[in-house]
Legacy VTK file of the C-alpha trace (Angstrom):
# vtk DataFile Version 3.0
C-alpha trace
ASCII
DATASET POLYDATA
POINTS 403 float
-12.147 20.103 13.726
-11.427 16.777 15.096
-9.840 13.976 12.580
-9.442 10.408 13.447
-7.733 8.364 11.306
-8.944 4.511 11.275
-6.570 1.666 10.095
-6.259 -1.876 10.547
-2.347 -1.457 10.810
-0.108 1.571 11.190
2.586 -0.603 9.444
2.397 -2.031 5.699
2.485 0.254 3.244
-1.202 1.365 3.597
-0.737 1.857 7.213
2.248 3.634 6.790
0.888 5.955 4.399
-1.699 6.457 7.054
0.650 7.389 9.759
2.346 9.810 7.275
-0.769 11.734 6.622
-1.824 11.650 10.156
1.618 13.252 11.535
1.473 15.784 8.360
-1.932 16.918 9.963
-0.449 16.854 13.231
2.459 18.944 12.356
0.051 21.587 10.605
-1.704 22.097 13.556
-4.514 19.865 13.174
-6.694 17.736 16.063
-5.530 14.328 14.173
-5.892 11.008 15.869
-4.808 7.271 15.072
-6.676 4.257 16.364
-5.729 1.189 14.549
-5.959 -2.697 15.579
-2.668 -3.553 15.692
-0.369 -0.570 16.629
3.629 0.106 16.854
3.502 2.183 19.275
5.828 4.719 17.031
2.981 6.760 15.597
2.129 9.768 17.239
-1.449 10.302 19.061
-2.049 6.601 18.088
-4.163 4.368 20.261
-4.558 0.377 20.229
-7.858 -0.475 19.888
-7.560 -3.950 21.406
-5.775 -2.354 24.987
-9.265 -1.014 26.030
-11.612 -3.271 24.439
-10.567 -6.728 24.292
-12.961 -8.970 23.176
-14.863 -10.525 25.976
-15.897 -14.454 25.529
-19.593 -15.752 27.040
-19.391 -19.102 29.044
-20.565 -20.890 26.171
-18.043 -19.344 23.895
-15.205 -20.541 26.290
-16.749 -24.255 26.403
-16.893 -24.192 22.577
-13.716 -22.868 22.358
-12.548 -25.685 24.638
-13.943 -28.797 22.043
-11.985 -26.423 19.452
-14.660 -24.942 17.883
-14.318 -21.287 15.808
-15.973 -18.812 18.143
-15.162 -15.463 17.274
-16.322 -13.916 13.536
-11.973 -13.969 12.540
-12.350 -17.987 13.428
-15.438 -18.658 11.326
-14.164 -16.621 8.508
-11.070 -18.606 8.174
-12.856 -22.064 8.542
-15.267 -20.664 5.090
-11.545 -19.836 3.617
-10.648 -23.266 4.093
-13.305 -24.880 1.854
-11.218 -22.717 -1.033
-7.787 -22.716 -2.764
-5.377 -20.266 -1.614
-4.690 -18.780 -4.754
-4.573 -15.204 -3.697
-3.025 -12.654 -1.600
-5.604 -11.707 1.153
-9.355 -12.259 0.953
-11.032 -10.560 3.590
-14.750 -10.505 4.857
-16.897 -7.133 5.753
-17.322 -8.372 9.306
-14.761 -8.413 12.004
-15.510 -9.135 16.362
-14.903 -5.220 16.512
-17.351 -2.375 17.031
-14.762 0.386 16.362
-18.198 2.589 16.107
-17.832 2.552 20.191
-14.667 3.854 20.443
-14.224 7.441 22.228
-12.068 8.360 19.671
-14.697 7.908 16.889
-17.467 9.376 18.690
-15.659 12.784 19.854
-14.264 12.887 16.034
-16.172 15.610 13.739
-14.725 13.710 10.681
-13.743 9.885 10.412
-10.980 9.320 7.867
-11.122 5.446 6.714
-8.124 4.054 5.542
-6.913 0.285 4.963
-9.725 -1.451 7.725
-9.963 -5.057 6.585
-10.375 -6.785 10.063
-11.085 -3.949 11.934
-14.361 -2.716 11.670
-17.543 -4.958 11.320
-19.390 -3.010 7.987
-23.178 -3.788 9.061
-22.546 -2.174 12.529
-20.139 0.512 11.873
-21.881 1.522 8.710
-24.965 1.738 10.296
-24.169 3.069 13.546
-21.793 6.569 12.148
-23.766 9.516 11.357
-20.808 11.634 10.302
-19.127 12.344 7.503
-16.348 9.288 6.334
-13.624 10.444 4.362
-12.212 6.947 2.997
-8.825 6.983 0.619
-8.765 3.423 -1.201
-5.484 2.069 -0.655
-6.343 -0.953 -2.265
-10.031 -2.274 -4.257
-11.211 -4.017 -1.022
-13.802 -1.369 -0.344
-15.108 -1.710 -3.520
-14.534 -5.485 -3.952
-16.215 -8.046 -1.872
-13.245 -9.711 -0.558
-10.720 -9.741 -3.123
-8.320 -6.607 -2.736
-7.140 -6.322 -6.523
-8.600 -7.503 -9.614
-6.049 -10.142 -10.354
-7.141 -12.288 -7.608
-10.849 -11.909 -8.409
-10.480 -12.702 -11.843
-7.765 -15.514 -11.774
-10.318 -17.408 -8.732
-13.717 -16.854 -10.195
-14.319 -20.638 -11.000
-13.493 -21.252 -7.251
-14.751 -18.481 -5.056
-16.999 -16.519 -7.862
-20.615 -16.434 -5.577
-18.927 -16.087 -2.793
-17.216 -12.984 -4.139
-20.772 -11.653 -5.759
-22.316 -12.399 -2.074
-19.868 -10.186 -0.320
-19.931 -7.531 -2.949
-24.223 -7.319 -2.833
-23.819 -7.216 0.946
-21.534 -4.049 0.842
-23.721 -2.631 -2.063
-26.602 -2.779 0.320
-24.456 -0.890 3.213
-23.331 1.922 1.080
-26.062 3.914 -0.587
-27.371 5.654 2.141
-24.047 6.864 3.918
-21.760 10.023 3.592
-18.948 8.900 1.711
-15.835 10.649 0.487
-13.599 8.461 -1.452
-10.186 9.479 -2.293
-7.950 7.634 -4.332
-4.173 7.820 -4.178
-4.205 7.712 -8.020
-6.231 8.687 -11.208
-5.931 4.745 -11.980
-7.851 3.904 -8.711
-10.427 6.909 -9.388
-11.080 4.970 -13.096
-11.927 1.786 -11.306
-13.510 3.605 -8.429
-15.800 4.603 -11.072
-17.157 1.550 -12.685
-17.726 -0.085 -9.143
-20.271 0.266 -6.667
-18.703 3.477 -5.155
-19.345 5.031 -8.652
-22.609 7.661 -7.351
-19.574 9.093 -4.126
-18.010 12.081 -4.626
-14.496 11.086 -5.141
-11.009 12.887 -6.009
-7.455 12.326 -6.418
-5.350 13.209 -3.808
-1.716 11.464 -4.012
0.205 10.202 -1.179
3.050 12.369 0.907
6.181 10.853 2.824
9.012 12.695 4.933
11.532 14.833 2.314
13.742 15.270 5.330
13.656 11.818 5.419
14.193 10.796 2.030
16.481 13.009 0.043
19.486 12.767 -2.252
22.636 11.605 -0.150
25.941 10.164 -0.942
25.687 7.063 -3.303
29.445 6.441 -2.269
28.596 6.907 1.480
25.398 4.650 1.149
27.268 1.759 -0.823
29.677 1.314 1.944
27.734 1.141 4.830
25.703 -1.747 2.541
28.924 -3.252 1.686
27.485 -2.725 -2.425
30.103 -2.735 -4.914
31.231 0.843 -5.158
31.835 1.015 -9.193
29.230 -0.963 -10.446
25.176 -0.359 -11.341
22.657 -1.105 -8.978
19.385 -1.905 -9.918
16.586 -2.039 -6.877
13.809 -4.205 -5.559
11.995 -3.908 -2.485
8.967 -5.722 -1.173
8.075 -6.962 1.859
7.454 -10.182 0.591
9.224 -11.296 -2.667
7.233 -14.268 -2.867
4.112 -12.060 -3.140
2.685 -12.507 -7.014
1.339 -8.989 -7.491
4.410 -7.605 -6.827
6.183 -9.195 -9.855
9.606 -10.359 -8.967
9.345 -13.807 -10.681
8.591 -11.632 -13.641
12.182 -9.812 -12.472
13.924 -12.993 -11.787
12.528 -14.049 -15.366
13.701 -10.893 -17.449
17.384 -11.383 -16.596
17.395 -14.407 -18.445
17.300 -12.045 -21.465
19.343 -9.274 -20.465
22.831 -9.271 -21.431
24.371 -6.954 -18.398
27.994 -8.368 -18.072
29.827 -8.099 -14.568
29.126 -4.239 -14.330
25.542 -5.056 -12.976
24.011 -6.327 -9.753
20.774 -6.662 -8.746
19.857 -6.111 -4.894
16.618 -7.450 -4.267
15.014 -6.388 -0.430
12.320 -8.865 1.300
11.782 -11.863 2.530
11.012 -14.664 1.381
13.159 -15.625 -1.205
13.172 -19.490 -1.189
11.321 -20.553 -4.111
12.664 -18.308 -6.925
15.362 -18.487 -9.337
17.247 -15.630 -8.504
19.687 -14.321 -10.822
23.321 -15.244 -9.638
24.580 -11.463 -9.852
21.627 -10.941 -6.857
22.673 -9.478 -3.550
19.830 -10.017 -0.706
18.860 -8.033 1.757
16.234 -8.849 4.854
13.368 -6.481 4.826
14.680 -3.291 5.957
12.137 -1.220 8.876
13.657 1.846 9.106
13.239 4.997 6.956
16.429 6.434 6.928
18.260 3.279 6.243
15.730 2.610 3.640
16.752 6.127 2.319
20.542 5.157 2.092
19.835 2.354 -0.088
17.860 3.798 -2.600
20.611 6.868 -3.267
22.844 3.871 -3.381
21.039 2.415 -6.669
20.963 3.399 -10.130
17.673 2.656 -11.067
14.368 1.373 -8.517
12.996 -1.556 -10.337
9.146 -2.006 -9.495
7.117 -4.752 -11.624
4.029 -4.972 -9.958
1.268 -6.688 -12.029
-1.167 -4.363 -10.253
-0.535 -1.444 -7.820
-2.031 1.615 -6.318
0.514 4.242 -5.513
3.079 2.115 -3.916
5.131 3.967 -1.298
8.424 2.496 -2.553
8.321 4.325 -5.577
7.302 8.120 -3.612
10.327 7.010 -1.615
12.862 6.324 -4.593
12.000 9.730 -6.527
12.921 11.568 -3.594
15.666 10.107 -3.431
16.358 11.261 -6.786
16.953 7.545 -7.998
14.567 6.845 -11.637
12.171 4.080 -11.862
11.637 1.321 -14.254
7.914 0.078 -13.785
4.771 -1.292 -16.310
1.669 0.703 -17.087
-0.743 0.142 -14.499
-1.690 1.910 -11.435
0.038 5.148 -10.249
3.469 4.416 -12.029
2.069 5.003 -15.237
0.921 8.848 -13.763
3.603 9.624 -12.467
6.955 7.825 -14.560
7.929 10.148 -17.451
9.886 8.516 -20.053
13.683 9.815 -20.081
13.045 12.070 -16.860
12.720 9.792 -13.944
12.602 6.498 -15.324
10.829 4.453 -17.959
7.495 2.741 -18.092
7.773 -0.982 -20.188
5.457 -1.188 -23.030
3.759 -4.572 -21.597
3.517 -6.395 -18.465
5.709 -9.172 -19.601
9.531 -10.526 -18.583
10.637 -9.252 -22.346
9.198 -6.356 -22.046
10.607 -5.477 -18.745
14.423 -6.277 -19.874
14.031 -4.332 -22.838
13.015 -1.543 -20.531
15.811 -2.089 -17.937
18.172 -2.344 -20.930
17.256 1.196 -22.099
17.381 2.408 -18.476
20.768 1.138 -18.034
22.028 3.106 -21.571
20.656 6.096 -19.944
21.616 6.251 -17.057
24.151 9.410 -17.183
20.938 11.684 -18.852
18.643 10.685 -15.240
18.933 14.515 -13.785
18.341 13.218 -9.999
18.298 17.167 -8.517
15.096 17.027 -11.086
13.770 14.191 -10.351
13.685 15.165 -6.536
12.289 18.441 -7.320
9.394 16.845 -9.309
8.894 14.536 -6.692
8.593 17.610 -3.884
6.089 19.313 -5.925
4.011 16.200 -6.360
4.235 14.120 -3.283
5.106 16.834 -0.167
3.050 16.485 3.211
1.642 20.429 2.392
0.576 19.382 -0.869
-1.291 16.518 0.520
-2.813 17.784 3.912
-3.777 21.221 2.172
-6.062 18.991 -0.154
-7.601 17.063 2.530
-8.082 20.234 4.808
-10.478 21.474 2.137
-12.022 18.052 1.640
-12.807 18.514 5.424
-13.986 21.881 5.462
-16.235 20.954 2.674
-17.997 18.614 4.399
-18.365 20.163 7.407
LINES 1 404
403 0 1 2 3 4 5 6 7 8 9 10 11 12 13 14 15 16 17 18 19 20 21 22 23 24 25 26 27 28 29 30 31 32 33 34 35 36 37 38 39 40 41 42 43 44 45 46 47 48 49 50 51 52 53 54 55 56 57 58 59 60 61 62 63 64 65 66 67 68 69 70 71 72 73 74 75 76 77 78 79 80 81 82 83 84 85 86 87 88 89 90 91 92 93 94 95 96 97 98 99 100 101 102 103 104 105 106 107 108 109 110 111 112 113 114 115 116 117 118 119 120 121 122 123 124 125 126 127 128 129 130 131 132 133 134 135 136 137 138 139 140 141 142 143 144 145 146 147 148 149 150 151 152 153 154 155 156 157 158 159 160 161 162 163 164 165 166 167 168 169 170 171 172 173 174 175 176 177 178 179 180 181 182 183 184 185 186 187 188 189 190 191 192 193 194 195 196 197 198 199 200 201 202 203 204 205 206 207 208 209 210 211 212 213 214 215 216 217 218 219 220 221 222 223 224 225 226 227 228 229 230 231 232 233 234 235 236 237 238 239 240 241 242 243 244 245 246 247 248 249 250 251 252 253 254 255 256 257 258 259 260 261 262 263 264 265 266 267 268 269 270 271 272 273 274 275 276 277 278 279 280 281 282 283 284 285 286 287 288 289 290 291 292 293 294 295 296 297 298 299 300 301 302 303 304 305 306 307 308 309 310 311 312 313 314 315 316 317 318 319 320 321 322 323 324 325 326 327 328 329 330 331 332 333 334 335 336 337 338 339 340 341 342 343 344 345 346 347 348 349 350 351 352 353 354 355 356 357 358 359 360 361 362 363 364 365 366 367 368 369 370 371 372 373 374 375 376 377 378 379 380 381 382 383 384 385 386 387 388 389 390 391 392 393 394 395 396 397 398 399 400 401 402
């Protein structure tokens, strides 16, 4: 049984969650590969796409290109972009200068696992072309969407980029019905809107996310503080994103909330990304530059109190896996995985409304109960849930099945 694993990026936290399932599989025994368009070069059994087939420009593509004129399908979709606001966080077309379809690795594969592909494969072609089964987990409502990737954006530019939207979304609708299609959703939240799009007649299951436990695990908060330089006797609250400025992510509605919150000197806020520029930070925040690697990612999480995570809209968002085991709660709203997987009292608490009140209310009650969070529990809850066995024996039998 031969996997490969298609992804735009094995970085980002679609493409790492990706590379985590793909090295679970690997370690299990599996024939797993990786073939993604932009590659680090750390993930196992990986392969660039663009080192063995480049795109190759006609004479009259290189004249045109010379007078400045968009050649390649990525160049003519961002000249349509430009007619539009940029009111959103990605918009991405169905058609890309790849033909992935050609790759060795997709046509020795018995199974093709889709993952996060905007840019990378060209729908009409590769759609048409596979005759195999496609196991695709939705890390995002791009595959469902037409080139919005969550609902926000659609909805807050539908004056602006409405038809184009309903143009994209027909032309995908018209790929789909006749193909083999697995969807999996990292969360029962995705699975609802799975079901009211035009992926609604696929066969489709839940199947969370996994991430290293060897990796991520309880350690020293004392230990971790110091090698951050954090203030040893004081409470940390978390944020990490890999762009703060990013609107879904919520950290305006963050920066907002402290304006209500009453926390004293005992409290700092440490707030991970970049991009920080344009936002009234609270004075109490310390800032960190987005941090790469795991382990030090690890340290600083057992070195908060609380993981604060106020996306507007999210999936199953790695940073949170990553936080509960470490055994440090979460504070979140009720959208997307958090509100599957955040139990009131045991490893964190979910705010009532998507709102900056809301939110300090909620990391005022977090902060009261702080001494009850049993972190041995919450990293045992977060094993049974989110462990790479958990997660590659469910796709082993999603594999078998359709085989």
């Amino acid at each position: 049984m031969k996997i490969v694993h298609i992804s735009t990026s094995d970085k980002g936290g679609a493409g790492i969650a990706a590379a985590r399932l793909h090295k679970a599989l690997l370690c299990d025994g599996v024939d797993s590969s990786f073939l993604s368009l932009f590659n680090s070069g750390d993930t196992e059994a990986s392969s660039s796409f663009t080192n063995t087939h480049k795109i190759k420009l006609s004479f009259l593509q290189k004249l045109k290109r010379k007078f400045g004129l968009p050649i390649t399908i990525a160049e003519k979709n961002s000249e349509i972009l430009k007619a539009y606001p940029n009111s959103y966080e990605i918009f991405s077309f169905p058609h890309s200068d790849y033909k992935v379809e050609d790759h060795p690795l997709v046509q020795d594969a018995d199974i093709i696992h889709l993952h996060w592909v905007s840019g990378f494969i060209n729908y009409p072609s590769f759609f048409r072309s596979i005759k195999k089964p496609i196991v695709w987990t939705l890390h995002d409502m791009n595959p469902f969407l037409g080139g919005f990737h969550y609902l926000g954006d659609e909805v807050r530019n539908e004056q602006t980029m409405g038809e184009l939207e309903k143009s994209l979304i027909q032309e995908k609708e018209n790929i789909y019905p006749f193909k083999n299609l697995y969807i999996i959703t990292p969360s029962q939240w995705m699975q609802h809107q799975v079901a009211k799009s035009i992926l609604k007649d696929k066969k489709q299951q839940t199947i969370y996310n996994s991430l290293d436990l060897s990796v991520f695990k309880i350690q020293s908060s004392v230990l971790a503080r110091k090698i951050f330089n954090l203030p040893e006797q004081k409470k940390i609250l978390l944020f990490v994103s890999q762009d703060r400025m990013n609107y879904r992510k919520g950290f305006d509605i963050l920066c907002e909330s402290f304006k209500n919150l009453q926390l004293g000197d005992d409290v700092v806020l440490v707030s991970v990304g970049s991009n920080n520029s344009k936002l009234n930070i609270p004075e109490s925040c310390i800032n960190i530059d987005t941090i790469n690697e795991e382990k030090q990612m690890s340290l600083l999480y057992c070195a908060a109190d609380i993981f604060i995570l106020p996306s507007r809209e999210d999936n199953l968002p790695n940073v949170m896996l990553e936080s509960l085991a470490c055994g440090t709660p979460v504070i979140s709203f009720s959208n997307g995985g958090m509100c599957e997987v955040i139990n009131n009292g045991f490893n964190g608490f979910i705010a009532e409304e998507c709102n900056a009140n809301s939110l300090s209310l909620t990391i005022t009650l977090g902060l009261q109960n702080i001494n009850n969070f049993n972190r041995k529990e919450i990293r045992f809850d977060a094993e049974r849930r989110f462990s790479p066995e958990v997660q590659i024996n469910a796709y082993i039998n999603v594999y078998k099945k359709l085989l």
